[in-house]
C-alpha positions in Angstrom: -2.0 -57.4 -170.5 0.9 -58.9 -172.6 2.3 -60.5 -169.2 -1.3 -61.6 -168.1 -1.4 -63.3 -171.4 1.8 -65.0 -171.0 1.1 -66.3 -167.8 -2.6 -67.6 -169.0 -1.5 -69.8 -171.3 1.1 -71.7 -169.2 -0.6 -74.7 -169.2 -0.6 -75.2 -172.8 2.6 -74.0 -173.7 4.6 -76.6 -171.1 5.4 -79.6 -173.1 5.4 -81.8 -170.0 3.1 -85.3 -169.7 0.1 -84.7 -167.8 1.5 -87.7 -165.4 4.3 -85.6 -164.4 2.6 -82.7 -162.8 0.9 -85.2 -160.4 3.8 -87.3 -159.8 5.5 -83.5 -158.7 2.3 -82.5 -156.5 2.6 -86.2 -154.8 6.5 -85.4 -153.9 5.8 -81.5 -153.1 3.2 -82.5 -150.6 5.5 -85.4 -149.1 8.6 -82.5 -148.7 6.0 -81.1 -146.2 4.8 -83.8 -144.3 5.0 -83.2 -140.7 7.6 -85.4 -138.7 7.0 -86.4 -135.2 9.4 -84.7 -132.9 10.8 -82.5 -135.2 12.9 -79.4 -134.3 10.3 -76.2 -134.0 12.9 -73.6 -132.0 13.8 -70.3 -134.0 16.7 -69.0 -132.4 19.9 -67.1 -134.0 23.5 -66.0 -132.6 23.8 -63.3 -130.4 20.2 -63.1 -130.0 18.0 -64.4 -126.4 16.6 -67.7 -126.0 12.7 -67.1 -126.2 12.0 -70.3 -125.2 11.9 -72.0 -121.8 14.4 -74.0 -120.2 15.8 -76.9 -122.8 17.3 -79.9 -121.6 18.3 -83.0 -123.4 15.6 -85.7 -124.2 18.4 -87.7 -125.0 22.5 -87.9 -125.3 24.0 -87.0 -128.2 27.6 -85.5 -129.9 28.4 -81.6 -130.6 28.7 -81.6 -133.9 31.5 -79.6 -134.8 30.5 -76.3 -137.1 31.1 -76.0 -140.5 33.5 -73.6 -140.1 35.8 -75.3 -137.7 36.0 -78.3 -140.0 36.9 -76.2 -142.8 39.4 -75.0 -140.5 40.9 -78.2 -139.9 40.9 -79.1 -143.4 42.2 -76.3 -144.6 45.4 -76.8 -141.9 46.0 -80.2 -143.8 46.0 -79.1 -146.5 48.3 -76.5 -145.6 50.8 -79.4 -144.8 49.7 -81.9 -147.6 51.9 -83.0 -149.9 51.3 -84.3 -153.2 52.7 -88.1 -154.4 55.0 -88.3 -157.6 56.3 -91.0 -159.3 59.4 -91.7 -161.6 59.3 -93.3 -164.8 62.7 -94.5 -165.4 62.6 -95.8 -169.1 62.0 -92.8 -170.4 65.5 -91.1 -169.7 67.1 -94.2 -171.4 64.8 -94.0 -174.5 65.7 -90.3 -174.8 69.1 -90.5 -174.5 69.8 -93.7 -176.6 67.2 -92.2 -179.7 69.7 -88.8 -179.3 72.4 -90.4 -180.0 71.2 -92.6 -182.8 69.9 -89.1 -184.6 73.0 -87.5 -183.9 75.1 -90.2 -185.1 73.1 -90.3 -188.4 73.2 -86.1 -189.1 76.9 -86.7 -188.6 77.2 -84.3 -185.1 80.5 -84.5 -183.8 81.4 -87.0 -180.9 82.5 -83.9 -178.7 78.8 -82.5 -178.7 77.2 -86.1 -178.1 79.3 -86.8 -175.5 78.6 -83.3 -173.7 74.7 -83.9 -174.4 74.6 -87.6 -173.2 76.4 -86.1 -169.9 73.9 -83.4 -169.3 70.9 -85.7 -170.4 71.8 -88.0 -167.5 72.4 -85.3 -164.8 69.0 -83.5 -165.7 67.2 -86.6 -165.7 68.3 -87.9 -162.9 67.4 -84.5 -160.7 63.8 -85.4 -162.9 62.0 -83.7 -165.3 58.2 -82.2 -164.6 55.5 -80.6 -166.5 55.4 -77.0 -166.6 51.7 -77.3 -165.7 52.4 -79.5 -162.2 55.6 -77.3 -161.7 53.0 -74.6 -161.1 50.8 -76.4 -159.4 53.3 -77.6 -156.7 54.3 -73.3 -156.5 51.2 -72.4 -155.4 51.7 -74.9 -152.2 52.8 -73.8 -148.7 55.9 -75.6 -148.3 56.8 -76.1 -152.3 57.8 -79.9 -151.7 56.4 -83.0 -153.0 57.3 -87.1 -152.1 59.0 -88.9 -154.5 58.5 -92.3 -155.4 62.3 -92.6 -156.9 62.3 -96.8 -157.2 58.5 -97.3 -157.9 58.8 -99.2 -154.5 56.3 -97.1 -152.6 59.4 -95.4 -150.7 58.7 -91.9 -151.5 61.3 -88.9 -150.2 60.7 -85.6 -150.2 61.7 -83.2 -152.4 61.9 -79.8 -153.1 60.4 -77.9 -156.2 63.5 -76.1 -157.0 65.3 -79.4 -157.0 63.4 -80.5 -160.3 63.8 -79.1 -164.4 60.7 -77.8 -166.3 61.8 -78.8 -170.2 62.4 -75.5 -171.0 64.7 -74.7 -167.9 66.4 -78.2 -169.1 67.3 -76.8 -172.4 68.0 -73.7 -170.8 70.7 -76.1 -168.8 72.2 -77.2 -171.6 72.6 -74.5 -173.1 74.1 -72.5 -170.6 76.2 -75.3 -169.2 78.4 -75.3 -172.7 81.7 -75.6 -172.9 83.6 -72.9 -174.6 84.7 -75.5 -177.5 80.4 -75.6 -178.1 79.2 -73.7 -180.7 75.8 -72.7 -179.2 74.2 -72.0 -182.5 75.0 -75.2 -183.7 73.9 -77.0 -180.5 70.7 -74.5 -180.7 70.5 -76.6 -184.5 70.3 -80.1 -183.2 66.7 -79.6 -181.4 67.3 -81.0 -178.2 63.9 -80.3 -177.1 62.7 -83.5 -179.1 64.9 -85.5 -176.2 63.8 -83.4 -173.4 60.2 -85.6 -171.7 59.3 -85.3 -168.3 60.0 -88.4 -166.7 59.0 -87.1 -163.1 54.9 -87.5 -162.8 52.1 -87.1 -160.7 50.5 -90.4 -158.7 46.9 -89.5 -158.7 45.5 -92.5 -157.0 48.2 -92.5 -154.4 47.7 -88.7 -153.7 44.0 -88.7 -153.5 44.0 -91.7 -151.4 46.4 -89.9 -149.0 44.3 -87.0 -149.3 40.6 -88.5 -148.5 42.5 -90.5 -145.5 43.5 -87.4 -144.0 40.4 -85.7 -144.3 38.5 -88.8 -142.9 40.8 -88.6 -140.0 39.0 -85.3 -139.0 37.1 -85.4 -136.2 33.2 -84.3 -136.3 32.4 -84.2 -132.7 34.0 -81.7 -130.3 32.1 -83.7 -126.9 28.5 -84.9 -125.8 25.8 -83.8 -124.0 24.1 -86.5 -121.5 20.7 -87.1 -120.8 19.0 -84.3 -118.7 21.9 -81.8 -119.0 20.5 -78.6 -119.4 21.1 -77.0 -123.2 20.1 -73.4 -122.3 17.5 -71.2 -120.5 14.9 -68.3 -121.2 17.3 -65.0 -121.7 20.3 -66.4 -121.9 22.2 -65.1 -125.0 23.0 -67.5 -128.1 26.6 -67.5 -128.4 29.2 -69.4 -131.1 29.1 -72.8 -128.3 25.6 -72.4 -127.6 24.2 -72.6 -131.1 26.8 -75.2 -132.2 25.0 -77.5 -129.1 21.7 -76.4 -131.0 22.1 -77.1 -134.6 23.6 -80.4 -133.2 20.1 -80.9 -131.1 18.2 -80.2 -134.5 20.4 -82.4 -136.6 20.2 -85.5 -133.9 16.5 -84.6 -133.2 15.5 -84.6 -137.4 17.3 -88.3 -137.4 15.4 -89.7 -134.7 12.0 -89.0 -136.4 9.5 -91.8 -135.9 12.5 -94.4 -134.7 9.5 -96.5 -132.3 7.1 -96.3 -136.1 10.5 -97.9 -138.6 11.1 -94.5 -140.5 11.4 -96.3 -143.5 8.4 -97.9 -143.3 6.8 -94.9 -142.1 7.8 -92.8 -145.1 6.9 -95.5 -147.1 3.5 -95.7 -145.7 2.9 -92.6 -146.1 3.9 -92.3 -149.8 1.6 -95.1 -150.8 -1.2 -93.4 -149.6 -0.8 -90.2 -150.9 0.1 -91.6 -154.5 -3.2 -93.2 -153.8 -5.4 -90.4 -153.6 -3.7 -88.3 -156.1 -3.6 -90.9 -158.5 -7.2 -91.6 -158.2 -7.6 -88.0 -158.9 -6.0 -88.6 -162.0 -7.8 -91.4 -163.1 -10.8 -89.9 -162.2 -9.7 -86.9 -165.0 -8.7 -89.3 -167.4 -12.3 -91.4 -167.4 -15.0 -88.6 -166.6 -13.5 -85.4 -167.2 -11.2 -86.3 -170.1 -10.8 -82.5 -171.3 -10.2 -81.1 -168.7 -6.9 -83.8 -167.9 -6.1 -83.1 -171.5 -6.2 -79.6 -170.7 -2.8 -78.6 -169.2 -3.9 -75.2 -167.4 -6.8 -76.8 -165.4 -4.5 -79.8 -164.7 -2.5 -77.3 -163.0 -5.0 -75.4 -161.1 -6.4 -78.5 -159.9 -3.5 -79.5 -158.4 -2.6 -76.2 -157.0 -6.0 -76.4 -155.1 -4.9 -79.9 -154.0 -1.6 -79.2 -153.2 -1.7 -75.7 -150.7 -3.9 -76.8 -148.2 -1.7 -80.2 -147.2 1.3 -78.0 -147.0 -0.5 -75.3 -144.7 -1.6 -78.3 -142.9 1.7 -79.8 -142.5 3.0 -76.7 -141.3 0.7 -76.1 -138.7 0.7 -79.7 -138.0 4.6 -79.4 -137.1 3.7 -76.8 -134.2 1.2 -79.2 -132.6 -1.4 -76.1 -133.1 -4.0 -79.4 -134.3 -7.1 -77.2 -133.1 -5.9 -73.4 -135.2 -6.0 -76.2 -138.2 -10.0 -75.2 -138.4 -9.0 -71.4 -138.9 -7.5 -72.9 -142.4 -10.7 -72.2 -145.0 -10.7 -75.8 -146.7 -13.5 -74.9 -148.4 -11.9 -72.5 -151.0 -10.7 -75.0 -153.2 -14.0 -76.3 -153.7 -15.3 -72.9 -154.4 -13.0 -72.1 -156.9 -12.7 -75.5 -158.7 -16.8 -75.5 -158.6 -16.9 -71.9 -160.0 -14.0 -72.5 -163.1 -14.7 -76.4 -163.8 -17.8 -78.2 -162.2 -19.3 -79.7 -159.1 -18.0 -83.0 -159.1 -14.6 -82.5 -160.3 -14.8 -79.6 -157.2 -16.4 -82.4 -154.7 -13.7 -84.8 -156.2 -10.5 -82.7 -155.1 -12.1 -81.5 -151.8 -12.3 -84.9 -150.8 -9.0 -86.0 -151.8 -7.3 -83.1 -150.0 -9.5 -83.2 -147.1 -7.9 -87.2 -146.8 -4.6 -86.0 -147.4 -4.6 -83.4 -144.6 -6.3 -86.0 -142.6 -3.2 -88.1 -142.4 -1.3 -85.5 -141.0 -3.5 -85.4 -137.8 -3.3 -87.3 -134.8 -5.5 -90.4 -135.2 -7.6 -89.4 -132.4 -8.4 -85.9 -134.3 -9.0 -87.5 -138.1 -12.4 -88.7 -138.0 -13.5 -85.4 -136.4 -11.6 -83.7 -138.9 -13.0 -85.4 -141.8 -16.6 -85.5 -140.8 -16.7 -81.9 -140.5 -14.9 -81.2 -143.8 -17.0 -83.4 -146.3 -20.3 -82.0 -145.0 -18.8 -78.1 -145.6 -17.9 -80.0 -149.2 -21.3 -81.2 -149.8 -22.8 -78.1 -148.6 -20.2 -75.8 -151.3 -21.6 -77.8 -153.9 -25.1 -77.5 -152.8 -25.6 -73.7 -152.4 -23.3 -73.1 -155.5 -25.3 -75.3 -158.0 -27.0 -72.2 -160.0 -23.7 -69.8 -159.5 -25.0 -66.2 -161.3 -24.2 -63.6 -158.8 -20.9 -63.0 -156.6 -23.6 -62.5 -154.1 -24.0 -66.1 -153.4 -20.4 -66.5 -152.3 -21.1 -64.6 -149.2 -24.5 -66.5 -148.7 -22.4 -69.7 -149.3 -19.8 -68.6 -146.4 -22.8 -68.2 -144.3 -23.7 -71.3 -144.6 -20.3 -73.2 -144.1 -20.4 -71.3 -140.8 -23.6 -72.8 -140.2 -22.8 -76.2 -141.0 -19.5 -76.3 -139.0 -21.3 -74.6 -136.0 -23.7 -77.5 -136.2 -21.9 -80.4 -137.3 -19.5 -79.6 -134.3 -22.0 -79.4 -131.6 -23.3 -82.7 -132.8 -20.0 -84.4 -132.7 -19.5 -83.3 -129.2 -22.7 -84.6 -127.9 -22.8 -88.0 -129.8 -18.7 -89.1 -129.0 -18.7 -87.3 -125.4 -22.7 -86.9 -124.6 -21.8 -83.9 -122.4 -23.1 -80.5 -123.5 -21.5 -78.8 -120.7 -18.4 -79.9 -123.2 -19.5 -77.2 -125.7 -18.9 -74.5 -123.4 -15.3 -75.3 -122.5 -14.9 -75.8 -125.9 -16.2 -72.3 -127.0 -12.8 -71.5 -129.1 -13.7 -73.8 -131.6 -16.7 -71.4 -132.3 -14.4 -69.1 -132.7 -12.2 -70.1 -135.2 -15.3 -71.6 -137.2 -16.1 -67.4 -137.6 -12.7 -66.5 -138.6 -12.5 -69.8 -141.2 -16.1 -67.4 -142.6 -14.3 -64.7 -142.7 -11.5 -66.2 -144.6 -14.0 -68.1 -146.9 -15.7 -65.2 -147.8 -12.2 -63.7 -149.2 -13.2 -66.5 -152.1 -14.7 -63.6 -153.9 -11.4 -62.3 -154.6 -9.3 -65.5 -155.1 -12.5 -66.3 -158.3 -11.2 -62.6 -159.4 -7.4 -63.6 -159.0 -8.1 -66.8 -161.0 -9.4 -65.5 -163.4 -6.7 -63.0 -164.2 -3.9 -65.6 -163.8 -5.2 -68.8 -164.9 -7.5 -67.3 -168.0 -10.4 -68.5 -166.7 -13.8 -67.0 -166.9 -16.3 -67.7 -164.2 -20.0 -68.0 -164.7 -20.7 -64.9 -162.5 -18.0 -62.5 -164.6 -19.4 -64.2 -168.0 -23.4 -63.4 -166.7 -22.0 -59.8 -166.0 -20.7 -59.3 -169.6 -23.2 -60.2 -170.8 -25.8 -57.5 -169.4 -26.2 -55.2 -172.5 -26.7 -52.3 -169.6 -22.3 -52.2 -169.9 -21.1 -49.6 -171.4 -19.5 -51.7 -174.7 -22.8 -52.8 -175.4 -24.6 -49.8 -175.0 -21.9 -48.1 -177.5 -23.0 -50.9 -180.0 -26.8 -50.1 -179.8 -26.1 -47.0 -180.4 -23.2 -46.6 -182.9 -24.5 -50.0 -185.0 -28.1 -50.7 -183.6 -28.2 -53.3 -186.6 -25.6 -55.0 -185.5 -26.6 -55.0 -181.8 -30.0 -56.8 -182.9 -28.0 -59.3 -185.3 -26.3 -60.2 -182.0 -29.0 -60.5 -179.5 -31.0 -62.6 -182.1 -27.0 -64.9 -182.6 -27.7 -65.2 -178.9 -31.1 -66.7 -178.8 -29.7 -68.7 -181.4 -27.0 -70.4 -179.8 -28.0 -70.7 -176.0 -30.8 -73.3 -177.2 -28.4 -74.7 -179.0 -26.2 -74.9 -176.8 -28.2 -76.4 -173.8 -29.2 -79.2 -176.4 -26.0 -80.8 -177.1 -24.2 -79.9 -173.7 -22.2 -77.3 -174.4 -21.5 -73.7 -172.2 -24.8 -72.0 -172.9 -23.4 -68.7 -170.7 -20.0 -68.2 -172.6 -21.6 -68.7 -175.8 -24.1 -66.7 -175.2 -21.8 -63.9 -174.0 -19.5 -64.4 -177.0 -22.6 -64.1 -179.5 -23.1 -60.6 -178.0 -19.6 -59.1 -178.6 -18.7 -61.1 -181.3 -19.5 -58.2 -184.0 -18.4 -55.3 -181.9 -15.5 -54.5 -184.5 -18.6 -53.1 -186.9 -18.8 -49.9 -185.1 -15.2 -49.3 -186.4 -17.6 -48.3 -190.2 -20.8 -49.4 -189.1 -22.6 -48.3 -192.2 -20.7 -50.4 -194.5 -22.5 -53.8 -192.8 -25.9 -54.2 -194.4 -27.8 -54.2 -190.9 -26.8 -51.0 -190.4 -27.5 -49.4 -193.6 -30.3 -47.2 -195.1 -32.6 -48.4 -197.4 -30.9 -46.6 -201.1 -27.9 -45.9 -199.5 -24.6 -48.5 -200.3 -21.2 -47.3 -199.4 -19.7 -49.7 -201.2 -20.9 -48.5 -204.6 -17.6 -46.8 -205.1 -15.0 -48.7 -203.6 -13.9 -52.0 -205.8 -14.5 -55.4 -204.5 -11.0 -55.8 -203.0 -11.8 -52.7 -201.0 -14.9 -54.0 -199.8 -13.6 -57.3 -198.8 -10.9 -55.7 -196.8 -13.3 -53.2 -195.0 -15.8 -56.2 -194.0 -13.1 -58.4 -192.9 -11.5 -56.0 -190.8 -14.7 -55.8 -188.4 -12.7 -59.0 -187.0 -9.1 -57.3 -186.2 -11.0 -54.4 -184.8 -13.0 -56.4 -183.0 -10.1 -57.7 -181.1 -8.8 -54.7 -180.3 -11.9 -53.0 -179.1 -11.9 -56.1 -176.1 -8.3 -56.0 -175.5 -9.2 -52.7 -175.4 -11.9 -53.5 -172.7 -9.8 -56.3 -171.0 -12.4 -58.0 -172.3 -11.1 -62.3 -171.4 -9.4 -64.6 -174.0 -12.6 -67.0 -173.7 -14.8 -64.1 -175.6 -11.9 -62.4 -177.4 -11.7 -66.3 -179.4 -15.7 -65.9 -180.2 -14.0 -62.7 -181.9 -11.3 -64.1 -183.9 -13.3 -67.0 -185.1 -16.9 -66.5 -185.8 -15.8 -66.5 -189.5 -13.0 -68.6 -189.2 -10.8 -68.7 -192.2 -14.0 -68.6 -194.6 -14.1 -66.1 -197.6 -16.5 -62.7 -197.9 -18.1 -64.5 -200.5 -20.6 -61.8 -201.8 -17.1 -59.8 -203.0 -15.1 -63.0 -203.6 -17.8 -64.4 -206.1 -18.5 -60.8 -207.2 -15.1 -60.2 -208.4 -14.5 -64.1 -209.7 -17.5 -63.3 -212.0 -16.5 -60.0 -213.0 -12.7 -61.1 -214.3 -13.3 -64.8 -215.1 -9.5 -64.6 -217.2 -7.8 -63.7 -213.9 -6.1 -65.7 -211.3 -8.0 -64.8 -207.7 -5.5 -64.3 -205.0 -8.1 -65.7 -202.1 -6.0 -64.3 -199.7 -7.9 -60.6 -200.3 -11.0 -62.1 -199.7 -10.0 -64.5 -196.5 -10.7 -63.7 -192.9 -7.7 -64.3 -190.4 -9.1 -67.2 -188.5 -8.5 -69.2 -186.8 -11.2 -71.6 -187.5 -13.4 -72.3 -184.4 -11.5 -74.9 -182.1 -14.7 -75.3 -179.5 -17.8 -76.4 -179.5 -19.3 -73.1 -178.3 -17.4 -71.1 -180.8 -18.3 -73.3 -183.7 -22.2 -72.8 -182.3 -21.4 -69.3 -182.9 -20.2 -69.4 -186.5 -23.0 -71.6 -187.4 -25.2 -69.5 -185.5 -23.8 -66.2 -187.3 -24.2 -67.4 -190.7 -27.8 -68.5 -190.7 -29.0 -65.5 -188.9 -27.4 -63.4 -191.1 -29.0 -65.1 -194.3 -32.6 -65.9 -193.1 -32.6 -61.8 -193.3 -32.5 -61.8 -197.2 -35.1 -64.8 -197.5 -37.6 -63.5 -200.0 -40.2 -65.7 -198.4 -40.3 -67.0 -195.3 -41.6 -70.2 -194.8 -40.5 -73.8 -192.9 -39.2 -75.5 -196.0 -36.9 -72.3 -197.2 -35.6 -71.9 -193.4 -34.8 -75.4 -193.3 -33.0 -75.4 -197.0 -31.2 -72.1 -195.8 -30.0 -73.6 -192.7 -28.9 -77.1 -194.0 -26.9 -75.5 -197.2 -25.0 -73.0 -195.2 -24.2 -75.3 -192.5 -23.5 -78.0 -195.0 -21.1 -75.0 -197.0 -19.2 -74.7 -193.6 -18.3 -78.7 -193.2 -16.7 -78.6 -197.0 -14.9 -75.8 -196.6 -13.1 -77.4 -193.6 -14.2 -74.4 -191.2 -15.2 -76.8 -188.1 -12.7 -79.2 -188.8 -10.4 -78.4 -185.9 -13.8 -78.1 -183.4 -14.8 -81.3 -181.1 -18.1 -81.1 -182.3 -20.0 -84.4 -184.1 -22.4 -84.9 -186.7 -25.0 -85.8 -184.4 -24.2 -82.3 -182.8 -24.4 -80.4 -186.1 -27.8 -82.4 -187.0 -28.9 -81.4 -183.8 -27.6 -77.7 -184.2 -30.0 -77.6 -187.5 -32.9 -78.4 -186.2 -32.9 -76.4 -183.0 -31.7 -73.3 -185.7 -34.8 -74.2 -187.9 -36.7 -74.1 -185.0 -35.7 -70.9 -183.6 -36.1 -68.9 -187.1 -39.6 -70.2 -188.0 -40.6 -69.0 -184.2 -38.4 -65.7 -184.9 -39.4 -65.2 -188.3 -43.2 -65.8 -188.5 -45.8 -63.6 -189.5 -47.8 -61.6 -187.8 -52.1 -62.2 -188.8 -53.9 -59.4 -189.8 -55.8 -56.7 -187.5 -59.5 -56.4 -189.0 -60.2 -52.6 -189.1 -63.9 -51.8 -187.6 -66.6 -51.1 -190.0 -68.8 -48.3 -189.3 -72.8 -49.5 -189.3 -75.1 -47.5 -191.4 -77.6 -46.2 -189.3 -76.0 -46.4 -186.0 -75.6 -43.4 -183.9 -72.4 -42.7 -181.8 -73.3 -43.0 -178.5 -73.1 -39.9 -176.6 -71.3 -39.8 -173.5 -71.8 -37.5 -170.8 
């Protein structure tokens, strides 16, 4: 469950503009556009050519492989050499700044005439960085060109003809005279002197380098017009799938040349940003929740976005006709089962127009006829959705309207009936699309489980108090069970008046309690008359007992993988209100001490939909109208109005998108429902006996 859970709430945890996922459905579905001509062989070295005989549509260059231009690159570099420059001022500086130290620390003119000598023989064999030194080791040949005179003549030179400045110093040092002291020449830090006056020319070298490799051939011939490529058997070898991938390559680049490419791309961009984007703005004006709602954003573009990639694919192996064995009509389905009709009609059509422009034109207006009638007739048969039942009667009936819609296409375009015999594959696939259709039934279940969503089928199945969670809370808390059922009657009417989800709030009011058969008797609906198990617990106690009903609750339907839509009826039919019979209790019974609320508030959250705000409206005034001393219209009314009233100061339905009007509408249908609920019964006259009479005998 923990990874189901993860996975359902993707689309509210991505922090991405709504905008964004279409603009990445409309450049998905353009990666899989079908191209005209393009490549469709499999084949792979060393294996037979399934295929027929292949010649050459048109001439074009063997590309060489990637490995043999590695090859070649790799022998230039083998022989590449890297350019060097020399910086002549810097021996000079060095040298002169030596001597001026030297002269001023009072060295001896012996040792600065010995070090000026070695300074200029080192310098003139050149200095280089330890770190290029290195680099110039790891080469083939160890040399590198020399740029002695800065006058781009460059000789080449040998690594081991150069100093590092520690083999420099090393030089000097072992070059000493026997009237050197070396400790004292060790003293005079010669290594402040010692700068590398040899190094590297990167513009030059990389210049030379990118020439060289530019210089590479990348064709190793051509294959003319009408040459044969290869045959059916003949074995795939290194030459023969070079001449291949070269076919693909040249084939891919001469995609729509008669249609302008460009302009064909472009074409098609515009009109699938088109349709998508009018899916959008059709969202953001009509169905503004669910754009809002990242999760259904995404599923609604899933739906849009799989069929015109099956299409595309299919549409790339020419097999136009299998295209009715795809079952179009599942999006529909599913969009019409999780959101509603018109958002579900809204999509179809939009992918329906997409795959249409991957057809030939002669195919597209058949193709679309046939496809917004299956749409309309989706919609149709699934406009009262209560039993999984009706899936397989809709399939039914998409066969039916694809059998028919065909046969009527045929005889009003062609006017030849004979036409629908040699055509008899069609009828084919049309069964095989209701076979695949029918496998909706599944896809609602997978939906569900991955997307969160609750369908009206599973929610009307949940909701029959013949399951087993229900019939456990008849038996264990039959109080409680009734206080539910009566929620429910509550909220559906309500419900239906101001446009909310009548089924899921209805199936929430009846498992929104089921955490009281945790300690049933200590809820006042289950309890015998002169019996209160609170009597000896202190109000804290109390409080924690009755406001743990809601943690249990949430276990019992994890429990029961019971979905997140009713586990939030759960979790928030008291929001974060107080128990306020303990909570005043123990206020009034230590009016010196500070209160912490937090022993006497439920968990929350507060109620964050309109159906689950129904419910804790619904819950409260159900509850209360039980301990009206006299029932009556004007009590009812004050009952419901107060409570409700209680609920909008304390903030409880602050977070839900509910509106007065709603609430004032809410009231009254509540007032309604409790008079009708609540009434009382007349009186039975009992039959007076007549003095006088005789009972009648009977035989």
């Amino acid at each position: 469950m923990g990874q189901i859970d993860k996975i359902k709430g993707i689309g509210q945890r991505i922090k991405i503009p709504t905008p964004v996922f279409f603009i990445l459905t409309i450049l998905v579905i353009m990666f899989f556009l079908p191209r005209e001509g393009k490549y469709r062989y499999s084949y792979a070295e060393n294996r037979p050519w399934q295929y027929g005989l292949l010649t050459a549509p048109f001439k074009f260059h063997i590309h060489k492989s990637e490995a043999q231009i590695q090859q070649e690159k790799d022998s230039i570099m083998h022989t590449y050499l890297p350019y060097y420059k020399t910086n002549n001022i810097t021996p000079k500086k060095s040298t002169t700044q030596f001597q001026s130290d030297a002269k001023a620390k009072s060295v001896s003119e012996e040792y600065i005439s010995y070090i000026t000598r070695k300074f200029n023989e080192i310098y003139k064999a050149g200095i280089i960085s330890t770190g290029d030194y290195e680099k110039i080791q790891q080469l083939p040949k160890k040399q590198l060109l020399l740029d002695e005179n800065n006058d781009n003549r460059v000789t080449p030179r040998y690594l081991a003809s150069f100093y590092t400045p520690k083999q420099a110093y090393e030089k000097i040092i072992d070059d000493a005279p026997g009237y050197i002291d070396i400790k004292h020449l060790q003293s005079i830090n010669l290594n402040d002197y010692l700068e590398v006056n040899i190094t590297f020319d990167e513009d030059r070298s990389s210049n030379d380098k990118k020439d060289k490799l530019q210089q590479i051939p990348l064709y190793e011939g051509e294959v003319q017009y009408g040459e044969k490529i290869i045959d059916r058997g003949e074995i795939v070898d290194a030459r023969l799938k070079n001449i291949l991938d070269s076919y693909t390559n040249e084939a891919a680049d001469k995609v729509g040349t008669k249609a302008k490419p460009g302009w064909l791309m472009l074409g098609e961009l515009v009109m699938i940003t088109i349709l998508i984007m009018a899916l959008m703005i059709y969202l953001m004006f009509y169905r503004i929740e669910e754009y809002r709602n990242r999760r259904n954003v995404i599923f609604i573009l899933l739906m849009v976005g799989i069929f015109p990639i099956i299409t595309g694919l299919m549409a790339d192996t020419k097999m136009f006709m299998l295209m009715y064995l795809v079952p179009f009509a599942v999006p529909t389905i599913l969009v019409r089962t999780f959101i509603d009709s018109r958002t579900a009609m809204t999509t179809h059509l939009t992918t329906i127009m997409i795959c249409a422009l991957m057809l030939p034109m002669g195919q597209m207006a058949q193709f679309i006829i046939l496809q917004i009638l299956v749409g309309f007739m989706c919609i149709f048969s699934l406009k009262n959705l209560s039993e999984r039942s009706q899936l397989v009667y809709c399939s039914l009936l998409i066969l039916i309207t694809y059998i028919i819609t065909y046969t009527a296409w045929i005889l009003c375009t062609d006017g030849d009936i004979s036409l629908i015999r040699e055509n008899w594959r069609m009828y084919l696939y049309f069964c095989i699309n209701f076979v695949f259709v029918t496998f909706a039934y599944l896809l609602v279940y997978m939906c569900e489980r991955v997307f969160g969503f609750i369908s009206e089928v599973s929610m009307i199945e949940l909701s029959n108090t013949n399951r087993p969670l229900l019939q456990q809370l008849s038996e264990v808390a039959p109080g409680t069970f009734q206080h539910s059922m009566q929620v429910s009657t509550l909220v559906v009417s309500a419900a239906h008046r101001i446009g909310a989800n009548a089924t899921l709030v209805r199936t929430g009011a009846l498992y929104h309690d089921i955490g009281k058969m945790v300690n049933p008797i200590f809820f006042t609906e289950n309890q015998i008359e002169g019996f209160n198990p609170h009597a000896g617990l202190s109000e804290k106690e109390s409080a924690r007992i009755i406001i743990d009903h809601v943690t249990e609750g949430v276990k019992i339907a994890k429990k029961h993988n019971l979905p997140q839509q009713i586990i939030d009826f759960i979790e928030t039919h008291h929001g974060k209100g107080k128990a306020k019979y303990f909570y005043n209790s123990y206020v009034n019974r230590h009016p010196e001490e500070e209160v912490d609320e937090a022993d006497f508030t439920y968990p929350g959250p507060n109620p964050f939909t309109r159906e689950t705000a129904i419910l804790m409206m619904a819950d409260t005034v159900e509850a209360a109208s039980r301990s009206l001393k006299e029932v009556s219209k004007e009590s009812i009314t004050e009952l419901v109005n107060r409570l409700i009233d209680g609920q909008l100061s304390d903030g409880l339905l602050r977070n839900a998108p509910i509106t007065f009007k709603d609430i004032e509408i809410v009231k009254e249908v509540f007032c309604e429902k409790l008079i009708s609920m609540n009434h009382m019964r007349i009186a039975y006259p009992e039959l007076k006996k007549q003095l006088g009479a005789e009972t009648p005998h009977v035989e």
